[in-house]
C-alpha positions as CSV (number, residue, x, y, z in Angstrom):
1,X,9.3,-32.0,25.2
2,X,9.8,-28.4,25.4
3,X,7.3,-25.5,23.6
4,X,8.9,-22.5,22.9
5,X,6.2,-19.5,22.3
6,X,7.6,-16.8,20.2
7,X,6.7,-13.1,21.8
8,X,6.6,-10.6,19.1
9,X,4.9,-7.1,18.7
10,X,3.6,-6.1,15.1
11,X,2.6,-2.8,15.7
12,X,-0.2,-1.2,13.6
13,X,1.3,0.1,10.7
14,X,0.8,-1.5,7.6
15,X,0.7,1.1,4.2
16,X,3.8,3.0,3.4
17,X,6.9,2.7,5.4
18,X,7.3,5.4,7.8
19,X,11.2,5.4,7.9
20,X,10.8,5.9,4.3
21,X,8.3,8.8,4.7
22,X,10.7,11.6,6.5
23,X,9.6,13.9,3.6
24,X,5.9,13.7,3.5
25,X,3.7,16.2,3.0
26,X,1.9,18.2,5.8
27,X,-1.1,17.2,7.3
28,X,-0.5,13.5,6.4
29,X,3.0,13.4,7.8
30,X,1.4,13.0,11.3
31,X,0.8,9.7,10.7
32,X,4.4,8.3,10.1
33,X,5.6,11.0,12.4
34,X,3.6,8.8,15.1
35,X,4.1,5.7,13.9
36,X,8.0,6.8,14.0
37,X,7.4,7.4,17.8
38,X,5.8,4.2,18.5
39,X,9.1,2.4,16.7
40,X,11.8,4.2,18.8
41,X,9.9,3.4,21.8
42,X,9.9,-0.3,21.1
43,X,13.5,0.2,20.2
44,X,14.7,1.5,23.2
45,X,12.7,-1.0,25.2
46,X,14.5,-3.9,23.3
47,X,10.8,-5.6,22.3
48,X,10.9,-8.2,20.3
49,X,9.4,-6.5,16.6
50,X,8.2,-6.9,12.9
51,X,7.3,-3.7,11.1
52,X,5.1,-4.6,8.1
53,X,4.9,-2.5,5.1
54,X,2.1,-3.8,2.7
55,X,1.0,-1.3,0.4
56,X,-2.4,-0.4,-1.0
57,X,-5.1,-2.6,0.5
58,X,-7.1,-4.0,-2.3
59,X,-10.5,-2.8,-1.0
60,X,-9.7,0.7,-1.1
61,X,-7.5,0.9,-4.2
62,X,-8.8,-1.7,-6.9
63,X,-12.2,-1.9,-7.8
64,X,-12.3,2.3,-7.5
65,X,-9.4,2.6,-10.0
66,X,-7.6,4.6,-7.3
67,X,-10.1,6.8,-7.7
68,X,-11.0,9.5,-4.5
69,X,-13.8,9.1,-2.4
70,X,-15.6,6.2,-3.8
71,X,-14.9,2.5,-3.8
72,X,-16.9,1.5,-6.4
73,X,-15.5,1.1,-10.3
74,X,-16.0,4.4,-12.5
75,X,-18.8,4.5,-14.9
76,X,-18.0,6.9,-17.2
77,X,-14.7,8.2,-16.7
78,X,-11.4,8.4,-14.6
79,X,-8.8,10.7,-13.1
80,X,-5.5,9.4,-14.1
81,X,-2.2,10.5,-11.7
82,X,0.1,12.1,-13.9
83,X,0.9,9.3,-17.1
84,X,-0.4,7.0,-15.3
85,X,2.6,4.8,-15.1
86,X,4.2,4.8,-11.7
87,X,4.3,1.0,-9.9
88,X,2.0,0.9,-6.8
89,X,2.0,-2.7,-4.3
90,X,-1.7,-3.8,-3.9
91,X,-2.2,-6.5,-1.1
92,X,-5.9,-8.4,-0.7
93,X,-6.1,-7.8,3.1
94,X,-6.5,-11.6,3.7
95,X,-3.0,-11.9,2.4
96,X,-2.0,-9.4,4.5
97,X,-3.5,-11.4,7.5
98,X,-2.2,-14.9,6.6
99,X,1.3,-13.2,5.7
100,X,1.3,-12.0,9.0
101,X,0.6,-15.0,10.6
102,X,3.5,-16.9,9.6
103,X,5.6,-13.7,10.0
104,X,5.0,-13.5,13.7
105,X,6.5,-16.9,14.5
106,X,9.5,-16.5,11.5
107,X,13.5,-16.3,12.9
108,X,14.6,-14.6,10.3
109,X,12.1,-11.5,10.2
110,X,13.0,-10.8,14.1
111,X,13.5,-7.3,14.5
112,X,13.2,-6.4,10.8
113,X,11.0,-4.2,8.7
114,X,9.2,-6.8,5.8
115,X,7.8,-5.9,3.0
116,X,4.3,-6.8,1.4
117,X,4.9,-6.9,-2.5
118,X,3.9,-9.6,-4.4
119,X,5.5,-9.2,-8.0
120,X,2.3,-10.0,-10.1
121,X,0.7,-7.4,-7.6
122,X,2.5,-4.5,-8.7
123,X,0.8,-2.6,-11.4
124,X,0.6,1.0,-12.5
125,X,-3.0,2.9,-12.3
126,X,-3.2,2.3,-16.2
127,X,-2.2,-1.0,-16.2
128,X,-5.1,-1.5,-13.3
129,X,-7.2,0.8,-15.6
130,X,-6.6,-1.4,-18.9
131,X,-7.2,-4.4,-16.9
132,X,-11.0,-3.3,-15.8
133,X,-11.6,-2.2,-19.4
134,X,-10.5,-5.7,-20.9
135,X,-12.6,-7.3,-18.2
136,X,-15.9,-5.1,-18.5
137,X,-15.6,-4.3,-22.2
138,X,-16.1,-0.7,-21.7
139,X,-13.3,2.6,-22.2
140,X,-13.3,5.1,-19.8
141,X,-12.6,8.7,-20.5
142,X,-9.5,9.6,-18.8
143,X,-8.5,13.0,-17.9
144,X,-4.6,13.0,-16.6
145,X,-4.2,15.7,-13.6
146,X,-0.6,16.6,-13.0
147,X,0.9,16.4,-10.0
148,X,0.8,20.1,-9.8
149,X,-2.8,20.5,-10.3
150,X,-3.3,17.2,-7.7
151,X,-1.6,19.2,-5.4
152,X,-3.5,22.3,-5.9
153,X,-6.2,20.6,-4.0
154,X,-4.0,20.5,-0.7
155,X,-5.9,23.7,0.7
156,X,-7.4,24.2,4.0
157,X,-10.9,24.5,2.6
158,X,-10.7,21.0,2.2
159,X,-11.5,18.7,5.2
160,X,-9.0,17.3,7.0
161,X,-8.9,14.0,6.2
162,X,-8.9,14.6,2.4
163,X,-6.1,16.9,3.2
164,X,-4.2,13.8,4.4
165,X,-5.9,11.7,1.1
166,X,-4.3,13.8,-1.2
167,X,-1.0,13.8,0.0
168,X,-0.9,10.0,0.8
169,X,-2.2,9.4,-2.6
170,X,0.6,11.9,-3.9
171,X,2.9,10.0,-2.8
172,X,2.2,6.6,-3.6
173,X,1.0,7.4,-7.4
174,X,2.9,10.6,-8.3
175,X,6.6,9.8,-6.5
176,X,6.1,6.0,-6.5
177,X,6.9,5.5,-2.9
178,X,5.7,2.1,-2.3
179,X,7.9,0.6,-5.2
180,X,10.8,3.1,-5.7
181,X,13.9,1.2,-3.3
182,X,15.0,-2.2,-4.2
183,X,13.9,-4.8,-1.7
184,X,15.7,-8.0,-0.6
185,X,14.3,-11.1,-0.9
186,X,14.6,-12.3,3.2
187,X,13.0,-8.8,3.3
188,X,9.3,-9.1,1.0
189,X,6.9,-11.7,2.2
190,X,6.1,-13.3,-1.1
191,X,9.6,-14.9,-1.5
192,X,9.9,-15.4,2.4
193,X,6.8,-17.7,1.9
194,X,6.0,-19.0,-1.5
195,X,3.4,-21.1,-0.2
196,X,0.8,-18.7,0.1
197,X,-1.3,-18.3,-3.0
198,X,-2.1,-14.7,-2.8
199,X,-5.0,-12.9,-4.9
200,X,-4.1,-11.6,-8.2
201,X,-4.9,-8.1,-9.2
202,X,-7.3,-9.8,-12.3
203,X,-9.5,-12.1,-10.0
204,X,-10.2,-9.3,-7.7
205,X,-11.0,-7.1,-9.8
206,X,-13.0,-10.1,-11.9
207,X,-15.8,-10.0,-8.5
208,X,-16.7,-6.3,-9.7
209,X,-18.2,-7.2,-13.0
């Protein structure tokens, strides 16, 4: 009997897709920039590869309302990106992990970029908003910031890593970069492996109340 162990390097990435991000906004862009580095290297070196793109991990996204700087859900009221509507992926990280897991040893992701986006897991910042409101049985006040003003924060006086904040976030809830190019099936982990009951949006959101 003969066991074949599959070599394979995931690098760190996760989050948005770096080839995707040649346009990102300065100080933030350092981090696909890197990660772009890191890819060609592993390229040229003919390693075996996956490059994962998941999306918004839950914990940081969900139960703050994509709210800045906190993690908890809103009280009283809520910053809302532009209308509110643009589609954002959000992944529990334990998906993330046991997706992984079965991507390492899969054929057909060898050398392939796979996406993280389970369909009932891609929701607008109002839709995520409306949910927490039919679940808690309290409105928020919302106050819409357009993605001029948002920007308007992008100023040196800020500290670095809410420089990068505010452009990441810019980009995922303003231009919709997480959801706004067509993915293939063999290419987005939720069809590549229907097995794997991922969390819903509703029952995370449902440990909160």
């Amino acid at each position: 009997m003969y066991i074949f162990v599959t070599q394979r390097f995931l690098p760190s990435e996760f989050g948005m897709d770096p080839a995707r991000m040649g346009h990102a906004l300065e100080p933030g862009r350092i981090t696909f920039d890197e990660k772009m580095v890191v890819r060609k290297a592993i390229e040229e070196a003919q390693i075996p590869h996956t490059y994962i793109s998941c999306g918004c991990f839950v914990a940081y996204c969900v139960p703050n309302l994509a709210q800045m700087g906190t993690l908890l859900p809103p009280k009283e009221s809520i910053t809302v990106y532009g209308d509110g509507n643009v589609k954002v992926a959000f992944v529990d990280e334990d998906d993330v992990a046991m997706y992984a897991v079965k991507i390492i040893d899969d054929l057909r992701t060898l050398n392939k970029t796979i996406y993280i986006r389970p369909p009932e897991n891609v929701w607008s910042q109002m839709e995520l908003v409306e949910m927490w409101e039919k679940l808690s049985g309290k409105k928020l006040i919302k106050h819409n910031i357009s993605a001029q003003h948002f920007l308007a924060r992008l100023t040196k006086e800020e500290k670095y890593i809410e420089q990068v904040g505010i452009g990441h976030f810019y980009h995922i809830f303003y231009e919709g970069c997480l959801t706004n190019f067509e993915v293939g099936d063999d290419e987005e982990a939720s069809k590549l492996y229907p097995e794997v009951n991922y969390t819903r949006m509703e029952d995370y959101l449902k440990r909160y109340l």
